[in-house]
N, C-alpha and C positions, 0 to 999 in steps of 0.2 A: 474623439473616440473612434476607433477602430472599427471597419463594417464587419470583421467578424463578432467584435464583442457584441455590439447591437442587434448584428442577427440570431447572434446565439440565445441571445438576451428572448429575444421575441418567438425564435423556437420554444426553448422552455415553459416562457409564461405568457403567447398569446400562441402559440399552436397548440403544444402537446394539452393544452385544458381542455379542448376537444374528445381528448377522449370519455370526458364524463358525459358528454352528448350524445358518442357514439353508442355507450353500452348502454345509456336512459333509453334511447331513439333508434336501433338500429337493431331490430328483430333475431339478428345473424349474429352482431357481436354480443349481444344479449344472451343468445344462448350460450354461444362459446367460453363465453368468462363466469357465467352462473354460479360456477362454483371455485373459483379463482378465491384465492387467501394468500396475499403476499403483496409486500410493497415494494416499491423498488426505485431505489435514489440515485441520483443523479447529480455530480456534481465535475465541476469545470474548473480545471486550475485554473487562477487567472480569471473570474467568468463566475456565472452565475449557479444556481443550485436547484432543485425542486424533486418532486418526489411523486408517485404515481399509487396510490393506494388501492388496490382491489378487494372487497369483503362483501361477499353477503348479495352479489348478485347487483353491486353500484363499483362506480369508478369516482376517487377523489383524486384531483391534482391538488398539491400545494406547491406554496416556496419556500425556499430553505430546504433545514435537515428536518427529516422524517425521525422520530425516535428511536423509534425500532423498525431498521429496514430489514427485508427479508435478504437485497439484494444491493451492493453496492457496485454501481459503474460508473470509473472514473475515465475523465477525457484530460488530456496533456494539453490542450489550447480550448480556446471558443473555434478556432477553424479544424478542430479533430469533433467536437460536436456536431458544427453545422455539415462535415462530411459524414459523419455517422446520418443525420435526421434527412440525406441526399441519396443515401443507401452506398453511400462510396467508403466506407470507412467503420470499423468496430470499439465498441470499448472495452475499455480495460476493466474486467469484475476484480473487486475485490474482500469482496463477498458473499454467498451464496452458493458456495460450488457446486451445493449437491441441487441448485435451481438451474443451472445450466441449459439442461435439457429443452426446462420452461423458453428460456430467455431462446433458443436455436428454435424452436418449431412451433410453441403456443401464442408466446407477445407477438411476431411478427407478425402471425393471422390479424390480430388488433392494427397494427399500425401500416400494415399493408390495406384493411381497409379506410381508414383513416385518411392514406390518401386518396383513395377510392372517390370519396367524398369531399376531398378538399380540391380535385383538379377536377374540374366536370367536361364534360364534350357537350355541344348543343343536340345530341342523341340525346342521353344518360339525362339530360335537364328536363326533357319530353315527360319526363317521369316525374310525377307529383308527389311522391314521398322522397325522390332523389333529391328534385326539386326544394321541397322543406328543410331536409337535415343541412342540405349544403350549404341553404340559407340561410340557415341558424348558426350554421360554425360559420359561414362569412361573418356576419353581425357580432359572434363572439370574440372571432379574431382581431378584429377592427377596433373594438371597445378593450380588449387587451393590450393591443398593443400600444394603445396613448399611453400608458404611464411610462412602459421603456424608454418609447421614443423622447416623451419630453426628459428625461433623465438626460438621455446620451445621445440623440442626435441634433445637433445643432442647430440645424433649422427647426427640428418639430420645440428646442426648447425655447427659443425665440416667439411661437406662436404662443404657447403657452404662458408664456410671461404676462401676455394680455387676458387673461381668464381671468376672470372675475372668479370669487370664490359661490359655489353652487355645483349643484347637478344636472347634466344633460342626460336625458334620456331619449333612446332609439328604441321605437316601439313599431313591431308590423299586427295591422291590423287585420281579422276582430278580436284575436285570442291570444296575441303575441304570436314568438315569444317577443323580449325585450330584451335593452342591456342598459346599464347606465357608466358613467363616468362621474365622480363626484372629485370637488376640486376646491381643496381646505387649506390655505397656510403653507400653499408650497406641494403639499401631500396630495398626490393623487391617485385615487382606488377605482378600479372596475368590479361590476356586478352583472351577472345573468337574473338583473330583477326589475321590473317597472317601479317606479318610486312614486308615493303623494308629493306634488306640491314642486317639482324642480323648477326651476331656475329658467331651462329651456326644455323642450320636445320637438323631437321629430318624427312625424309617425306616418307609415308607409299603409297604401290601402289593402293592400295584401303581398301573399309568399311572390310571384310573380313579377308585379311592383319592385318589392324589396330588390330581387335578386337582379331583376334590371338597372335599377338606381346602385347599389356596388359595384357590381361591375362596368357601369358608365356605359351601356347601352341606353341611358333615358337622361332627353333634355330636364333641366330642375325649372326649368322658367314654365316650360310647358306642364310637365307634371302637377306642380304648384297652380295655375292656371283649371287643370281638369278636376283638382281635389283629388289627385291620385298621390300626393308627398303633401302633409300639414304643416307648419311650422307654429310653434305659438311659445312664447316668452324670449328672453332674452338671444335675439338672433346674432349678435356680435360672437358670443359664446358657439353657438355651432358655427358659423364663420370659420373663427379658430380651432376649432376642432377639424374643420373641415381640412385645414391647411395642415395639422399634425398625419392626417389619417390619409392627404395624399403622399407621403414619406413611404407608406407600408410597402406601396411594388419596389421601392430600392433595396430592400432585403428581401422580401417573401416575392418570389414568382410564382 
């Protein structure tokens, strides 16, 4: 499989879901979309699909076709995507003319912060609510992108093959959030939800914690050691999960 398809793949459905986190979590895009009513799709000849739904003062991302979009923008490859989601590149509407306007000066407010919060400096980290959001769409990202990867990258689908069928869950503690990965028959689904009863967990002692352990600023022997990273059930499972989710830096930087 091709690194644009895969990246593409993992822009669609483990980045842009972020933005339901930014307008939940993010006081600024919270206000700016408040009154936003329009969906807007997204699709990839060749490539993958999903859809962006704003109503009522919430953000839904799904996959696929949206029924009724407000706005359709089509891309000619996965490598016209992945330069559109790099800011090198536009798409093609083919829908929505009279949203134009929207799409030139209101979305970008959205997905300029977005990045805002998806590239951090060790300044901008100093900050405990910067700190939180980043580290929740780290942990979203991460738990989205195992199903792409095991799909279509080769190596993460090799790891995968050894997954036992269950649920892992990644949990930062005392309050979350979480995410899970659950792993059925082949099928496998991510969730922004702690689950009863998984298979495995790993749960981090807090925001700080977490964002160290992602980013691989913290040894895990030692961590594990201080009670600062838990492990408890089936640890072959996170193992291999662990081995899918270091794939993510070869497309997302």
């Amino acid at each position: 499989m091709s690194y644009d398809i895969v990246k593409a793949h993992l822009n669609l459905h483990a980045v842009l879901q972020n933005l339901e986190d930014l307008v939940a979590y993010d006081p600024q895009t919270a206000e700016l979309a408040k009154d936003w009513r329009i969906s807007i799709q997204f699709s990839v000849k060749g490539g993958p699909q999903a859809f962006v739904d704003f109503r009522d003062g919430t953000c839904h991302v799904g996959r696929g076709s949206h029924p009724a979009p407000s706005v359709k923008l089509f891309f000619t490859s996965p490598a016209h995507l992945n330069r559109m989601m790099d800011g090198k590149a536009n798409p093609i509407p083919l829908k929505g003319f009279t949203r134009l306007g929207f799409l030139a000066k209101e979305f970008p407010k959205a997905t300029d912060r977005l990045e805002y919060f998806l590239k951090p400096t060790p300044e901008l980290l100093r900050d405990e609510g910067y700190l939180a959001l980043n580290t929740r769409m780290t942990l979203n990202t991460a738990a989205f992108s195992v199903p792409e990867l095991a799909q279509l990258d080769p190596l993460a689908k090799l790891s995968a093959a050894h997954i036992q069928d269950g649920t892992v869950v990644i949990k930062i503690l005392p309050e979350g959030p979480a995410a899970h990965v659950s792993f059925a028959k082949g099928r496998i689904e991510s969730g922004k939800t702690d689950v009863e009863r998984p298979m495995a967990k790993l749960s981090l002692r807090n925001m700080q914690i977490a964002n160290d352990f992602f980013n691989g600023r913290l040894d895990l022997f030692t961590a594990v050691a201080m009670g600062d990273v838990m492990i408890k059930g089936q640890t072959p499972m996170l193992d291999a999960l662990g081995l899918i989710l270091d794939r993510v830096p070869e497309y997302l930087e």
